[in-house]
C-alpha positions as CSV (number, residue, x, y, z in Angstrom):
1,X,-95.1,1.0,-26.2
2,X,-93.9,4.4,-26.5
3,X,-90.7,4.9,-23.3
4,X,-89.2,8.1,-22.4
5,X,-86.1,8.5,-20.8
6,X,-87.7,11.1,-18.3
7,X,-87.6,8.5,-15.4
8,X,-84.1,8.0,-15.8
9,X,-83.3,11.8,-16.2
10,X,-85.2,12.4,-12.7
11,X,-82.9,10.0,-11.0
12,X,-79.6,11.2,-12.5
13,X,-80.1,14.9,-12.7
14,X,-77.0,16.8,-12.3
15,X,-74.7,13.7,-13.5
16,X,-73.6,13.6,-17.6
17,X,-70.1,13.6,-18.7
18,X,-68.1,11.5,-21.0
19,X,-64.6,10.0,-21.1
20,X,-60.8,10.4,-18.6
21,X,-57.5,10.7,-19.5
22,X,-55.0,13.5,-19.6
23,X,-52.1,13.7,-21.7
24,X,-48.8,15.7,-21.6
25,X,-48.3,18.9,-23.4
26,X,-47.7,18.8,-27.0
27,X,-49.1,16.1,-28.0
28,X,-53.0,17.3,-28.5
29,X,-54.4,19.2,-31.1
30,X,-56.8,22.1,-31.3
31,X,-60.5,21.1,-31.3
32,X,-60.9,18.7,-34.9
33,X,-57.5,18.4,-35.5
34,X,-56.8,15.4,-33.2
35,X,-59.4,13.5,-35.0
36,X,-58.1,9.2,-35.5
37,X,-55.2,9.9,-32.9
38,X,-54.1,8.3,-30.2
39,X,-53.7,9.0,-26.8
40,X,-49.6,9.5,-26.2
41,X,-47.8,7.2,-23.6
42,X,-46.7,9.1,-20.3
43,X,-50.4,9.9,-19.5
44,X,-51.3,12.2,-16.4
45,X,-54.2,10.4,-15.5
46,X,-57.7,11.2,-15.8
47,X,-57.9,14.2,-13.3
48,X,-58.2,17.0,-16.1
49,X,-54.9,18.1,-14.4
50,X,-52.7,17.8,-17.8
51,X,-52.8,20.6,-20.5
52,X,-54.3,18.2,-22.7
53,X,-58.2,17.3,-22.9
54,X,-58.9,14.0,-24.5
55,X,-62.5,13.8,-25.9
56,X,-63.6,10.6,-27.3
57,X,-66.6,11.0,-29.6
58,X,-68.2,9.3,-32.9
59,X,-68.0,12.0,-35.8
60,X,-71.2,10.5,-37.3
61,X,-73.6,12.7,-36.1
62,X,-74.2,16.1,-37.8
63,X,-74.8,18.5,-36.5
64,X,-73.1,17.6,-33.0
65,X,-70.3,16.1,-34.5
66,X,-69.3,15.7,-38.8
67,X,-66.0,16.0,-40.7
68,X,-65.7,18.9,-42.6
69,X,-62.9,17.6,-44.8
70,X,-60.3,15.7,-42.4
71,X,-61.5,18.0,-39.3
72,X,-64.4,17.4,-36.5
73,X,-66.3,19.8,-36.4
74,X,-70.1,20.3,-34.7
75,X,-72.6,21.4,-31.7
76,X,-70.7,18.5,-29.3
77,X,-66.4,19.8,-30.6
78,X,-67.0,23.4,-29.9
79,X,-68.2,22.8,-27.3
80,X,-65.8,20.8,-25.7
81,X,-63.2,23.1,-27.0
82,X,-64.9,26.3,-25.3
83,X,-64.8,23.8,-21.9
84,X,-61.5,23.0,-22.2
85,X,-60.2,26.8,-23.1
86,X,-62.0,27.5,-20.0
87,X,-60.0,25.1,-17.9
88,X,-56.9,25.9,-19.7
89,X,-56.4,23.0,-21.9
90,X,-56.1,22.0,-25.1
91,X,-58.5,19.8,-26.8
92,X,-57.6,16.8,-28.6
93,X,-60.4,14.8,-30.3
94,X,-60.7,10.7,-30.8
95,X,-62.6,9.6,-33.3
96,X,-64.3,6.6,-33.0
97,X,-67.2,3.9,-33.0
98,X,-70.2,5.1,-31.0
99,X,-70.2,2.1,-28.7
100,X,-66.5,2.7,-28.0
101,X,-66.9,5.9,-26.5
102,X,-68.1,5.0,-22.8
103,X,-65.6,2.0,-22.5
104,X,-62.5,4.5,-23.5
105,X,-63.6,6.6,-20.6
106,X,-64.1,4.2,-18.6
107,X,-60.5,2.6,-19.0
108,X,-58.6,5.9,-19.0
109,X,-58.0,6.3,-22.9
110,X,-60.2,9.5,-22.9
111,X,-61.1,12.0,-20.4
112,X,-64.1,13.0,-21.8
113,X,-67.0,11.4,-24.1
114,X,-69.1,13.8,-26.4
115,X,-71.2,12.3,-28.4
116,X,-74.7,12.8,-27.9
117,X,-74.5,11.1,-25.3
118,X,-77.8,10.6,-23.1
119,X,-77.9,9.8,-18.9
120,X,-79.0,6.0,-19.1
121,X,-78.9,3.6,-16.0
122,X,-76.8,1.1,-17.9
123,X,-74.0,4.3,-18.8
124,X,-74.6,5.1,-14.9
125,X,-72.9,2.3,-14.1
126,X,-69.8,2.6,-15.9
127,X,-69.3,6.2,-15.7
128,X,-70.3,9.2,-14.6
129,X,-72.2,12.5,-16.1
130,X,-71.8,16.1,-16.5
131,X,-75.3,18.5,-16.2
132,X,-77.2,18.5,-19.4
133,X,-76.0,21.0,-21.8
134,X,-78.6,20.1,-24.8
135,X,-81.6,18.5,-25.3
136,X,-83.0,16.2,-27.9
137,X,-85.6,13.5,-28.6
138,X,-85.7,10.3,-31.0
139,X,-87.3,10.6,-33.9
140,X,-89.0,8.0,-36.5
141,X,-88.1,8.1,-39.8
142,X,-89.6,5.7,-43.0
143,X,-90.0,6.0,-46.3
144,X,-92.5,8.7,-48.4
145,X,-95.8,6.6,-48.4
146,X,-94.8,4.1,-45.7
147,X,-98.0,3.3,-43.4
148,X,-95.7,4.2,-40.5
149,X,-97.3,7.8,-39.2
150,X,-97.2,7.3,-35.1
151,X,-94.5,5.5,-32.8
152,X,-97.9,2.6,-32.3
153,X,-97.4,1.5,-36.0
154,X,-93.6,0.5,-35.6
155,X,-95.3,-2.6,-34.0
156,X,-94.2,-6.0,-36.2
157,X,-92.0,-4.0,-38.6
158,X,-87.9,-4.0,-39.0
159,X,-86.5,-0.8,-37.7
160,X,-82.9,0.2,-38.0
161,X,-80.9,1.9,-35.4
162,X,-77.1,3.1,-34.8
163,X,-75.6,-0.1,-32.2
164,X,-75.2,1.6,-28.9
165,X,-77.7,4.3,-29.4
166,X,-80.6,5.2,-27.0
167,X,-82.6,4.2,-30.1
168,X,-81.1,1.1,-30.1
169,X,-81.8,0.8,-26.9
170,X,-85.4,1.8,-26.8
171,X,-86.4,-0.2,-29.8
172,X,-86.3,-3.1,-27.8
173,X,-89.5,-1.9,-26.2
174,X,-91.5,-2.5,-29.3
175,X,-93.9,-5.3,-29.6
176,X,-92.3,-8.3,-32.3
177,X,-89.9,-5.9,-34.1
178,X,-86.9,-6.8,-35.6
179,X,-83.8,-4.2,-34.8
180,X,-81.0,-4.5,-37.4
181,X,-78.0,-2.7,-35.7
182,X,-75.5,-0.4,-38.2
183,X,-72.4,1.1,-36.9
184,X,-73.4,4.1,-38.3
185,X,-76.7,6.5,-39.0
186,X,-76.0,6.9,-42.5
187,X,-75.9,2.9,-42.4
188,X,-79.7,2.9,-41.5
189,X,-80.7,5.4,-43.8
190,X,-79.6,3.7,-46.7
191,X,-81.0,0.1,-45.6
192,X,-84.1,2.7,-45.4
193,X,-84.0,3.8,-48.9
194,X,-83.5,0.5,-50.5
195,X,-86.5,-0.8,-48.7
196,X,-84.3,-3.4,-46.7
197,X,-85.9,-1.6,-43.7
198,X,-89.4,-0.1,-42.4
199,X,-88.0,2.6,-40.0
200,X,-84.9,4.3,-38.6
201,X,-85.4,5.6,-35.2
202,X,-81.9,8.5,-34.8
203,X,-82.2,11.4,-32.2
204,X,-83.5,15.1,-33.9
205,X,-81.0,17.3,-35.1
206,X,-79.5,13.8,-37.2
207,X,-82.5,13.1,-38.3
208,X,-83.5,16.4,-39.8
209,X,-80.0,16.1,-41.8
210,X,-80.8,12.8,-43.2
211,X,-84.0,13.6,-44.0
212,X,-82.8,17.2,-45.9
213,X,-79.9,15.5,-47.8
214,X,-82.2,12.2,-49.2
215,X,-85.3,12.1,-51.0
216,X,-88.0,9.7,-51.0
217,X,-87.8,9.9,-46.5
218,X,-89.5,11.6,-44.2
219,X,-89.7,12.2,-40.0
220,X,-92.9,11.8,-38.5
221,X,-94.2,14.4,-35.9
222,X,-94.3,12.7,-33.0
223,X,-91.1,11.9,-31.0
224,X,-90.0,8.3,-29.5
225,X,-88.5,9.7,-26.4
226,X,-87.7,12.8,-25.2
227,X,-83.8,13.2,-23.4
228,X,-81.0,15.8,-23.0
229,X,-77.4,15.3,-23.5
230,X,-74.2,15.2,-21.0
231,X,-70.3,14.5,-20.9
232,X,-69.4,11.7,-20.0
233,X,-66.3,11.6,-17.0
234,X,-64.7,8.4,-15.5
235,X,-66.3,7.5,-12.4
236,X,-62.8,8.5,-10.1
237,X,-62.6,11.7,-11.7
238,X,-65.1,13.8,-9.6
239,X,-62.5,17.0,-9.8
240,X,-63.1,17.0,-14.3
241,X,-66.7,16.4,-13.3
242,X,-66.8,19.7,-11.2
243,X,-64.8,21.6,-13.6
244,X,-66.7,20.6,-16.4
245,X,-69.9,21.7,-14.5
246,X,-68.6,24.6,-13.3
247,X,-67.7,25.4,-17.6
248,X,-71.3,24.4,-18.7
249,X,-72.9,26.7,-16.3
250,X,-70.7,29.7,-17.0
251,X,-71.5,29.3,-20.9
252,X,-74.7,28.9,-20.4
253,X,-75.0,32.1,-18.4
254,X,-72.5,34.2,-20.7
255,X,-74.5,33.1,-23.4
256,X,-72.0,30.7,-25.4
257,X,-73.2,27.6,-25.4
258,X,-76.8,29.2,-27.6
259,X,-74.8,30.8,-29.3
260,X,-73.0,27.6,-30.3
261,X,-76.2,25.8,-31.2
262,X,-77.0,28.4,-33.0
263,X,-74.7,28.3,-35.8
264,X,-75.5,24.5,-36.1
265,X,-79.1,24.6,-35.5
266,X,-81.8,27.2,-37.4
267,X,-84.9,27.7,-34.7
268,X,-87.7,26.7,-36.6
């Protein structure tokens, strides 16, 4: 019952990436404080070649993405912001729905997507991805007392997941469960807490948030799946794919990038 998304990782290493369009200086915003805008007319195209760096995302995802009052802030913005001073942009951040994100690349309206984002064969043929630059897993959680304590006992019950999530998409593996869909995390977790629900399956670092900031919830042990995170690039943009790349791997080797999970995420 129990899938991975380790088969699909060994057939798409190297690709992960999210979202294409550039936009003409002045019209961006540092990382958060483009959150809600829109792309400006007069677009350069998606070939990172503008000044601007659009980055399409779903801010409901502490710690990789959150609002800390009306900016975006997290793991998945600094990132993209330390990526985009290396390529001598400016990044400008879209917020929003999570199963928007892909599709805004795809079209043009973003150049980038970061958003959690994991390397499926569906998002493979839509767009294309960056390497990994963090990895993750799925994690269970139910209610304090529920009879839910391994990924085998979701079988029969009513899980919630985020629409468009690999949870959502993995669900669908369980034997006779019944997925209701929420347009956000937070959506599931309070279906969970009101007993409307017997599960909420969210990747890790979201799930250990929820968890923290609710009472009467709990993650179980084992993970659903294990994955690792990418950008997400149109699929004619091979030149911000390369760039992209070639800015993961340099903050990965000077250090950076830990150092930006890090300050979002306390090693256990």
């Amino acid at each position: 019952m129990k899938k991975t998304l380790s088969l699909i990782l060994a057939s798409s290493i190297g690709l992960m990436s999210l979202f294409g369009c550039a936009v003409p200086s002045g019209t961006g915003a540092a990382a958060g404080q483009g959150a809600n805008a829109q792309a400006a007319e007069g677009s350069e195209g998606a070939k990172g070649s503008g000044e601007v760096l659009v980055m399409a995302t779903n801010a409901e995802f502490p710690p990789y993405e959150f609002y800390d009052g009306n900016t975006i802030v997290g793991i998945d913005a600094e990132i993209a912001q330390a990526i985009a001073e290396d390529m001598g942009m400016t990044l400008k951040i879209e917020d929003m729905a999570f199963d928007s994100v892909i599709a805004s690349v795809q079209t043009g309206k973003a150049d980038i997507g970061v958003a959690g984002l994991t390397v499926t064969e569906d998002r493979l043929q839509n767009v294309n991805f960056s390497d990994s630059y963090a990895d993750s897993s799925q994690m269970i959680i139910v209610a304090e007392g529920s009879e839910v304590d391994e990924p085998d006992d979701l079988e029969g019950r009513t899980i919630g997941v985020q629409l468009g999530t690999t949870g959502d998409i993995y669900a669908e593996d369980i034997e006779d469960a019944t997925i209701e869909r929420y347009n956000k995390g937070m959506e599931a977790i309070q279906a969970l807490s009101q007993g409307k629900i017997d599960a909420v399956i969210i990747d890790r670092e979201p799930a250990k948030v929820f968890v923290s900031q609710n009472t009467g919830i709990r993650m179980l042990d084992e993970e659903f799946t294990v994955e690792e995170y990418a950008i997400a690039v149109a699929k004619d943009n091979e030149e911000l794919l390369t760039k992209i790349n070639k800015s993961i791997a340099s903050l990965k080797s000077s250090g950076k990038l830990q150092e930006i999970v890090d300050k979002y995420i306390t090693a256990e």
